[in-house]
C-alpha positions, 0 to 999 in steps of 0.5 A: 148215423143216417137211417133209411128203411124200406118204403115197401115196409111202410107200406105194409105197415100201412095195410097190417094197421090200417092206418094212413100212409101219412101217419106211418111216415110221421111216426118213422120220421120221429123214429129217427129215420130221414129218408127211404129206400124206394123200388122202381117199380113202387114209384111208377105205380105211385107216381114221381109227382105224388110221391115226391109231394108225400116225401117232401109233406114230411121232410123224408129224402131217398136213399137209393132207388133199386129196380130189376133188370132183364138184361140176360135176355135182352141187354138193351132193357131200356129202363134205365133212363126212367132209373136215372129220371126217377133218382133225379127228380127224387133226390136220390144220389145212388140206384142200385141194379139187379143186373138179371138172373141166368136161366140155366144153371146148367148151361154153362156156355147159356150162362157165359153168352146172359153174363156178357149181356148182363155186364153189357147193360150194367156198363151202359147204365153206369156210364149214363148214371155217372154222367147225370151225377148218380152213383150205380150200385149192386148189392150182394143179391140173394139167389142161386141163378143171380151172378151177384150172389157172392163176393166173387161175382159181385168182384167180377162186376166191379173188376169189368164196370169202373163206375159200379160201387157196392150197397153192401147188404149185411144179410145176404152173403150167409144165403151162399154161406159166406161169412159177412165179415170176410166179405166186407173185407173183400168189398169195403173199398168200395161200399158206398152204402148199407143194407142192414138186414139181420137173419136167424138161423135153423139148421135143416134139421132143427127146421124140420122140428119146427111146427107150423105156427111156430114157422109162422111165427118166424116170419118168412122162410128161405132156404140157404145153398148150404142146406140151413134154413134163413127166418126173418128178423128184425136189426139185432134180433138175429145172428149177423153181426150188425154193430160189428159192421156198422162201427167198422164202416163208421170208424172208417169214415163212412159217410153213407146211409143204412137201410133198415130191410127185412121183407118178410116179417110178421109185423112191419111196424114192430120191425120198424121201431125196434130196428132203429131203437137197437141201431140209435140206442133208443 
């Protein structure tokens, strides 16, 4: 099993413990993780070069390189060359796109005029992806205005945009109340890579019985569309069937890497070790 995690997490780990960025890669390395799951703009801000030299200081490779687009308003977002040079020069295979979001939820003819811009720069940066040997993702983006928050959109981008392929993220569809299981059905021809990312579940009205610390404890809060209420959670703490999942795809053939995600925990190091102990069954 190829294990990737955040490097957003390592990074929070890094402040929660004061400790050196070096220090939390040498102890996810020997974890069993290999490689990290990087955002576009954490590599502008760090640097290509540096953080290449930091990665390769210990053997870590990327797993995918993710970056929001505001192709909505403006489908000539020119980021995308730099996506593209970004997963070169680091080595990543995949990159995963966050095409925009709408800006209106209530304008419908709004809504359709931000889709045509937004499949517009998807199909333009998949092309180029294609053509430099990287392969473009979406994943199943967990937000009322995002046009990926279901399997139905995330089947109209792949139906419009022959090169797009699926991150499929085991956490999000319970977000629009889907249930994942199903999903990965609909989508598992063309999963590509994992985002294993485990929730807990409190119905609004057991949240409302949840005190503050208690809330707190939990780590950070999201309410759902269907009204229940999403806590963070470490891989296998949770209610999404992980193991389910993951021995499909591995029964499969599935050749791809699994993130560990889960934004928003309490304690960043705890996630990271317990994580990949349930998944390596260490």
């Amino acid at each position: 099993m190829k294990l990737s995690v955040f490097f957003h997490h390592l990074e929070s780990w890094e402040r929660e413990k004061k400790v050196s960025i070096d220090e939390v890669l040498e102890s996810t390395k020997a974890l069993g993780i290999d490689y990290v799951e990087l955002d576009m703009a954490d590599v502008a801000r760090i640097g290509k070069e540096n953080l290449k030299k930091l990665l390769d200081r210990h053997k870590m490779k990327v797993s995918s390189i993710y970056c929001f687009y505001n192709w909505n308003a403006d489908p000539e977002d020119f980021k995308e060359y730099e996506h593209i040079e970004q997963a070169k020069l680091l080595g990543s295979k995949k990159i995963m796109i966050i095409p925009g979001f709408y800006s209106d939820l209530e304008d419908e003819e709004k809504k359709k005029i931000e889709l045509a811009n937004m499949l517009k720069g998807m199909k333009k940066l998949c092309e180029r992806a294609k053509s430099e040997g990287i392969i473009p993702t979406i994943e199943d983006f967990d937000s009322e205005d995002s046009p990926i928050r279901n399997v139905e959109g995330m089947k109209l981008f792949l139906d419009e945009v022959e090169e797009l392929r699926v991150a499929f993220d085991t956490g999000n569809f319970l977000y629009s109340g889907e249930e994942v299981k199903l999903a990965f059905e609909e989508l598992k021809e063309k999963i590509v890579h994992v985002h294993l990312k485990d929730r807990k579940l409190k119905t609004a009205k057991e949240d409302l019985q949840l005190t503050n610390e208690q809330k707190e404890m939990l780590g950070e809060r999201k309410p759902a569309m269907t009204g229940d209420v999403m806590y963070s959670a470490y891989v296998g703490e949770g209610m999404i069937p992980i193991k389910e999942i993951v021995n499909k795809l591995e029964e499969s053939g599935f050749e791809g890497i699994f993130a560990i995600e889960h934004f928003g925990v309490t304690d960043y190091q705890k996630a990271v070790e317990a994580s990949a102990r349930y998944l390596l069954d260490k």
